[in-house]
C-alpha positions in Angstrom: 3.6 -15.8 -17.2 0.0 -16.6 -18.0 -1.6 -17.1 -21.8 -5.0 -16.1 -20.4 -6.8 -13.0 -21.2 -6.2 -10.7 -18.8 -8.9 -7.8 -17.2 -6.9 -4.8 -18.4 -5.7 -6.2 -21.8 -6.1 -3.4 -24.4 -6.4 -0.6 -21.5 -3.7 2.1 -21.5 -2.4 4.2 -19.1 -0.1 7.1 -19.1 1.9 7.3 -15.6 3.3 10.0 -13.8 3.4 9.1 -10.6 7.0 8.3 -8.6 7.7 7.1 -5.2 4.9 5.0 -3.9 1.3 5.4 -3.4 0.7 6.6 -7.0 3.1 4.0 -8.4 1.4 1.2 -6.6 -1.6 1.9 -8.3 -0.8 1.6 -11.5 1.3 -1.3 -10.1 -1.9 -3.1 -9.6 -3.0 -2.1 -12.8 0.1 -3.1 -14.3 -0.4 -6.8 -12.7 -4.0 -7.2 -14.1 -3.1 -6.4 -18.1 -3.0 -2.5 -18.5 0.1 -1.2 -20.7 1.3 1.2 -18.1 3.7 4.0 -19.9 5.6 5.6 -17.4 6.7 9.4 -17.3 10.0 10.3 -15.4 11.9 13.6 -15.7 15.4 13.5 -17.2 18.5 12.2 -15.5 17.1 11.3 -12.1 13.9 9.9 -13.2 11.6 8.4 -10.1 13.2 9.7 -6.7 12.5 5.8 -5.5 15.2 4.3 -8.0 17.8 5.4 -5.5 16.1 4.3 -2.3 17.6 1.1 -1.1 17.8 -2.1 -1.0 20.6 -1.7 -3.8 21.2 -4.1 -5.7 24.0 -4.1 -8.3 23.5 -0.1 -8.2 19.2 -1.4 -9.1 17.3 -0.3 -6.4 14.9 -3.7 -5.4 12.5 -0.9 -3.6 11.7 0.6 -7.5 11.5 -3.0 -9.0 8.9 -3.6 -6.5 6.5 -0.8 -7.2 7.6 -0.2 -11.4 7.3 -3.9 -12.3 5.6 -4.3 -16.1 5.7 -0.8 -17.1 7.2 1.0 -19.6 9.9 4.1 -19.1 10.2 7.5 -21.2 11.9 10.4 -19.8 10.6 13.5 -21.6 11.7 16.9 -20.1 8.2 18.7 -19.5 9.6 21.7 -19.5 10.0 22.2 -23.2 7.3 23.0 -25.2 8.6 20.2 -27.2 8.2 17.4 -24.1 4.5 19.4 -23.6 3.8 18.4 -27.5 4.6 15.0 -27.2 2.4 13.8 -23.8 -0.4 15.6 -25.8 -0.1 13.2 -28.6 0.4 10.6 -26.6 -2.6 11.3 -24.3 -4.7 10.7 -27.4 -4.1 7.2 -27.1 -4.3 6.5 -23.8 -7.5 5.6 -21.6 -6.2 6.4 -18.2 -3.6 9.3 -17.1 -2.4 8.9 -13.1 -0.3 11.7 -11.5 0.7 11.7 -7.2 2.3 15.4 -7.9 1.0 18.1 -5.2 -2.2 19.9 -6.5 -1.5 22.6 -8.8 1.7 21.1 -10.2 -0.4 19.5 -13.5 -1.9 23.0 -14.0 1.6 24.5 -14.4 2.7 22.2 -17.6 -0.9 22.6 -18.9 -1.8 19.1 -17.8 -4.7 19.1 -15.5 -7.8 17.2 -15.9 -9.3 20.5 -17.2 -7.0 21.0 -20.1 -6.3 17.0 -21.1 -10.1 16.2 -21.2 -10.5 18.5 -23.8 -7.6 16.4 -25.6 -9.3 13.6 -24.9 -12.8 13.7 -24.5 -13.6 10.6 -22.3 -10.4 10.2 -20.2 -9.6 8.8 -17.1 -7.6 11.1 -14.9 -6.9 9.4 -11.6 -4.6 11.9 -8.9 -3.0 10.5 -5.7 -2.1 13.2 -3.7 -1.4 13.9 0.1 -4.7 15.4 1.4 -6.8 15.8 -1.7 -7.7 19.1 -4.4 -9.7 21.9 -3.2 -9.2 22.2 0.5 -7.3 24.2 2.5 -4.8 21.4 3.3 -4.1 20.8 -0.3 -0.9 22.4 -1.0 1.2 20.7 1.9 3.8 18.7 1.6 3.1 14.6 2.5 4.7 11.4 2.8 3.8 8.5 5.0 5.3 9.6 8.0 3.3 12.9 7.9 0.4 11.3 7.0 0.1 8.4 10.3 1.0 11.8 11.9 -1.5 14.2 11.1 -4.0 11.4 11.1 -3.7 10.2 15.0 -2.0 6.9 13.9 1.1 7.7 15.8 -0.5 8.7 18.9 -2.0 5.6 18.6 1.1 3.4 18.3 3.0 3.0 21.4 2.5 1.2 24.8 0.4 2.4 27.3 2.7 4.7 30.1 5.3 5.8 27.1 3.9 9.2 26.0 6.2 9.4 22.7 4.3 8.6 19.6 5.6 6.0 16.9 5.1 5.3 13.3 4.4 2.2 12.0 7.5 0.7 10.5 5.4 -0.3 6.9 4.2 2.7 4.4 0.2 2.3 5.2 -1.1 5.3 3.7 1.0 5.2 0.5 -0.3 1.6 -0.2 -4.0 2.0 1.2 -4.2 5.5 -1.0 -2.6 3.4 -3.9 -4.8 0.6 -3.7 -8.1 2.4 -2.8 -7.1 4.5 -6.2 -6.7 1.1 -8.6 -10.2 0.1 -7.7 -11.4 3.7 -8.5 -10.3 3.8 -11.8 -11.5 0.1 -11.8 -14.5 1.6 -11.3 -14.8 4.1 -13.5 -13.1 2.0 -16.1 -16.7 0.0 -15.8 -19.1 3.1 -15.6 -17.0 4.7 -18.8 -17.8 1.4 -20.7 -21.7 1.2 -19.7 -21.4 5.4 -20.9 -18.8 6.3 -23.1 -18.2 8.8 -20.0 -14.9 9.6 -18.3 -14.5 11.3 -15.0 -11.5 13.0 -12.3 -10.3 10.7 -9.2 -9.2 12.6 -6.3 -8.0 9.9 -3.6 -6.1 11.5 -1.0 -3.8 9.5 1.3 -5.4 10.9 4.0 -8.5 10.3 3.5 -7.6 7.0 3.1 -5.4 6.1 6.1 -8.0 7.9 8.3 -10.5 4.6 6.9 -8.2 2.0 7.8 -8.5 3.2 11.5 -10.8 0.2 12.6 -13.5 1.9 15.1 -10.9 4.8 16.0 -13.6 7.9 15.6 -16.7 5.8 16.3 -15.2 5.3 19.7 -13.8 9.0 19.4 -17.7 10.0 19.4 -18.9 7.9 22.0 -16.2 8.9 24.4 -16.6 12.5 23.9 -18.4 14.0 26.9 -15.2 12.2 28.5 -12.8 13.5 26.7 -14.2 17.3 27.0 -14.4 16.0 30.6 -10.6 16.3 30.4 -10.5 12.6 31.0 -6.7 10.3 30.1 -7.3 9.6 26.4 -4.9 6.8 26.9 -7.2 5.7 29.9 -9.9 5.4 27.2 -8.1 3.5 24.4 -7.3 7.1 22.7 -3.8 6.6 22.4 -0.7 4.3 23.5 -2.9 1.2 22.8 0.4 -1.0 22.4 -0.7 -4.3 21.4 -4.3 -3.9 23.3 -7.8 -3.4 21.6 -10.0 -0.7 23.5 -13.0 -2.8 23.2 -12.1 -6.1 24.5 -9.6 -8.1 26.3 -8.0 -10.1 25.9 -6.1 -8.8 23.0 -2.7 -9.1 22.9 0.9 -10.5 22.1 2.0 -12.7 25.0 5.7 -14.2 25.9 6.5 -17.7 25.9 10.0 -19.4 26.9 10.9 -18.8 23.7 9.7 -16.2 22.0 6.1 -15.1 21.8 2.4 -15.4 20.7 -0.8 -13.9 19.5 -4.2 -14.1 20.8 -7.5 -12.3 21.3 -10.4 -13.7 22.9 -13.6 -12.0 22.0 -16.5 -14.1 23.6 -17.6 -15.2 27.1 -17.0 -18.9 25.5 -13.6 -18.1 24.5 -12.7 -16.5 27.9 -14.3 -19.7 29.5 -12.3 -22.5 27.4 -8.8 -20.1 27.6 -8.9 -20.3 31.4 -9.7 -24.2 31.7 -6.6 -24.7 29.3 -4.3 -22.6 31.3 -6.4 -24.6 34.7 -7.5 -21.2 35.8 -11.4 -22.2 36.3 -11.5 -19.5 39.0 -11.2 -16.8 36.9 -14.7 -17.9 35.0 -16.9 -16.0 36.8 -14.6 -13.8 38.9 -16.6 -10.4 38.7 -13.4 -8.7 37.7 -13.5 -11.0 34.7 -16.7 -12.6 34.1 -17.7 -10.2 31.1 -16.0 -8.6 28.0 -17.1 -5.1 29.8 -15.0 -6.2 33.7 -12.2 -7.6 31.3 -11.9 -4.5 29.2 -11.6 -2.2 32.6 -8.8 -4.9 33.9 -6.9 -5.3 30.7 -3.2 -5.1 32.6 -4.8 -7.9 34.7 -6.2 -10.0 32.3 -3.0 -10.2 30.4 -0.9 -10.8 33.3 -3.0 -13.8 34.0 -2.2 -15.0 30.2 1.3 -14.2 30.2 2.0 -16.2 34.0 0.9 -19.1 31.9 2.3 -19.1 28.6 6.0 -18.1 29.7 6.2 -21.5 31.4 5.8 -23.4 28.4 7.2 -22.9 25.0 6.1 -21.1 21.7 5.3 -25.0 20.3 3.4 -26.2 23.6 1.2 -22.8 23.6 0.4 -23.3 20.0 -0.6 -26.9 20.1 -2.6 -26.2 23.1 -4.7 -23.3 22.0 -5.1 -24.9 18.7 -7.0 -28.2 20.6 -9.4 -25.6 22.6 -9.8 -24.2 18.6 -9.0 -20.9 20.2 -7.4 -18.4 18.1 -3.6 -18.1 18.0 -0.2 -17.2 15.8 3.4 -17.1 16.1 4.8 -14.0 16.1 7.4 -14.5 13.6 10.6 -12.8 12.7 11.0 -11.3 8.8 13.3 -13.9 7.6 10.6 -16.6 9.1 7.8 -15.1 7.3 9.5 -14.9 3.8 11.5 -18.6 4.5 7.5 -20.3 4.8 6.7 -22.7 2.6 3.3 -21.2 2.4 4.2 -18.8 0.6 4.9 -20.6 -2.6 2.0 -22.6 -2.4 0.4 -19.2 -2.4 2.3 -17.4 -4.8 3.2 -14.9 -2.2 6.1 -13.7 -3.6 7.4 -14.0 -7.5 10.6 -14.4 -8.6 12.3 -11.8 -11.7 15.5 -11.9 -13.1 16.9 -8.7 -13.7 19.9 -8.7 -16.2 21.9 -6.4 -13.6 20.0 -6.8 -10.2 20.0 -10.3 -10.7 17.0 -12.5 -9.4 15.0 -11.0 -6.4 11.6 -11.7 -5.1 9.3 -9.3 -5.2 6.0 -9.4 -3.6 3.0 -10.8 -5.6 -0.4 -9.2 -6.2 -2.4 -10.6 -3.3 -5.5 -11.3 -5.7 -6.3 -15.2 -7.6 -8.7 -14.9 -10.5 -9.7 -18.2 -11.5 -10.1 -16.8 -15.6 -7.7 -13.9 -15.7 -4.8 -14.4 -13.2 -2.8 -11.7 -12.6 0.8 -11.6 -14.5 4.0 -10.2 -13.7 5.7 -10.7 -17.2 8.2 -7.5 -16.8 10.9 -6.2 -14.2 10.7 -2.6 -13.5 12.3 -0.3 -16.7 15.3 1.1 -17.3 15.1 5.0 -17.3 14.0 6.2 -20.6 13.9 2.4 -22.0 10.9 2.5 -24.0 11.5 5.7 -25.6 11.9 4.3 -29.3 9.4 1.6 -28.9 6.6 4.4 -27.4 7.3 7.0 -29.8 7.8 4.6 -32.3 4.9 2.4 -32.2 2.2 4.6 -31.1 2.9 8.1 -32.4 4.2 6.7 -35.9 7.7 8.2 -35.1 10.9 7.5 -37.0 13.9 6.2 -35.3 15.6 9.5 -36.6 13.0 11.9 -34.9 13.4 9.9 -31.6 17.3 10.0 -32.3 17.0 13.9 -32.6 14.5 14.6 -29.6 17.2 12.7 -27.6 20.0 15.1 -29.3 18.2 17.9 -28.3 17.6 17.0 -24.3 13.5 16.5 -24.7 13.8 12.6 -24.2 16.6 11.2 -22.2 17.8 7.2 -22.2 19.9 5.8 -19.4 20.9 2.3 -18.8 20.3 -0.8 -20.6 17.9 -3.2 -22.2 15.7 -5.1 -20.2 14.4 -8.9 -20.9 12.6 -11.0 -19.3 12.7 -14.7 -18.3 
């Protein structure tokens, strides 16, 4: 925990987004000082509190992504449940939703209707491919999303025609990290002008500008490809582990296991081949330029690979590391999160969860000298803060939550969290 002022201290944000690429966002606002008050329907609440790992029946995936917020479960489909996110809105600076466009609009919630609430609001919306396009009622998740945006093609070896996805959730966390520095944003234009404004940040949009210099080459290659030419031939698609503009690029076996290494210069190609006592290969014509060793990639990393499976992961490392050439392990999970790096880091962060028990939970991967980022709270119980919300910022009576609870418009599940 940190004393320090934090950068969203005093900032308040009313949350209803679930699984991940909205819920990261306000994550990351969470992390940095904002009260985040977290909306979830009755009974089930988020759909990501039942997505493994389990732990103790507490799902680490929802601790991850829900730490230092605050749960009420309000059933928006009374007018009741309506009533009370309107006079909570009030005192909020910052509303979030990830629901498909046009859901908001059927419980009277859009940015429209809630601006006219509260003159001056923030209304941030994650969604799949973005409001006001023809696209904008589909359904997404990640998977669709590295689909639909060429990533898949993209992610396979060379000569294996099946596309894969990437095993890690890139467009719910670019989308959800891309959104916390919009509302950043507008956080600092509202403050210079008393103005607030809508944030559409679609998950498309947003993979599709993590793709390095995917469509720049796209463009450049096109007479070729309306030419009918092998997009794969072209570094279109299958890439594996190469980079279509330069070689080498690659992940290489050793006796043991394997390595990493790109080589991006004339100079680099020079030293890597007096390491490995290939000298010929200098100023062989097949490799003498990035442009030759681009067109004989296979070749180039066959060379590489005849050396470094003769010696092990160790030897490799040492010996790239004394021609300052640049190199990594590849490393196993359990490798990675056993490093003693990461604690001098602050990598990960430990929270003790009274029925999960103590898990680590990835850090925010940001240090600010004068207003560090805290995580002071594991992720709510369902409903948890429904007293202490309604309570302390609408003025309520512990007999009026009591009764909205009686009559099915809030819903508590679960226990009392504290922290240590």
């Amino acid at each position: 925990m940190t004393n320090k002022l934090q950068i969203f201290s005093g900032i308040r944000v009313l949350d209803f987004c679930q699984v991940i690429a909205g819920s990261y966002t306000t994550t990351i606002l969470g992390d940095l000082g904002a009260e985040i008050i977290k909306v979830e329907q009755p009974t089930t609440g988020d759909s990501l509190r039942n997505i493994g790992p389990m732990l103790n029946g507490v799902s680490g995936f929802f601790q991850l992504n829900n730490r230092n917020k605050k749960s009420i479960c309000v059933d928006l489909k009374t007018s009741e449940g309506i009533n009370l996110i309107r006079e909570l809105i009030v005192h909020c600076d910052v509303m979030t939703e990830n629901f498909k466009p046009g859901i908001m609009e059927k419980f009277g919630m859009d940015y429209d209707t809630i601006k006219k609430i509260k003159p001056g609001i923030i209304y941030a919306s994650v969604s799949g491919y973005g409001h006001n396009n023809d696209y904008s009622s589909r359904t997404a998740y990640d998977l669709i999303m590295q689909a639909e945006t060429g990533l898949a093609s993209l992610n396979n070896f060379p000569g294996d025609a099946k596309p894969q996805r990437s095993p890690l959730s890139v467009a719910d966390y670019g989308a959800g990290s891309y959104c916390a520095f919009a509302i950043s944003a507008a956080l600092y234009h509202k403050k210079n002008t008393g103005i607030g404004q809508f944030i559409d940040v679609a998950m498309y949009d947003s993979l599709i500008s993590y793709m390095d210099n995917t469509f720049v080459l796209c463009e450049s290659k096109m007479e070729e490809i309306k030419n009918k030419k092998d997009l794969e031939s072209l570094g279109l698609k299958s890439t594996g582990n190469r980079h279509p503009e330069t070689s080498p690029h690659g992940i290489y076996k050793t006796m043991d296991g394997y390595i990493a290494h790109l080589s991006l210069t004339n100079q680099m190609w020079e030293k890597l081949m007096k390491l490995m006592g290939n000298e010929q290969y200098i100023d062989h014509p097949d490799y003498k330029n990035v442009q030759n060793r681009r067109t004989n990639w296979q070749e180039v990393d066959n060379i590489i690979e005849t050396w470094t499976s003769k010696h092990s992961t160790e030897e490799v490392l040492k010996a790239f590391e004394e021609f300052r050439l640049p190199v990594g392990k590849v490393k196993n999970i359990d490798e990675v999160f056993n490093d003693k790096h990461n604690d001098k880091r602050g990598v990960f962060h430990e929270i003790n969860h009274p029925v999960a028990g103590k898990l680590k939970i990835t850090n925010l991967p940001i240090k600010f000298s004068e207003t560090p980022a805290c995580i002071s709270a594991a992720a709510p119980s369902l409903g948890e803060h429904n007293y202490e919300v309604f309570m302390n910022i609408l003025g309520y009576t512990k007999k009026q939550v009591d009764d909205l609870i009686e009559k099915n418009v809030l819903y508590t599940q679960g226990y009392n969290l504290t922290y240590s």
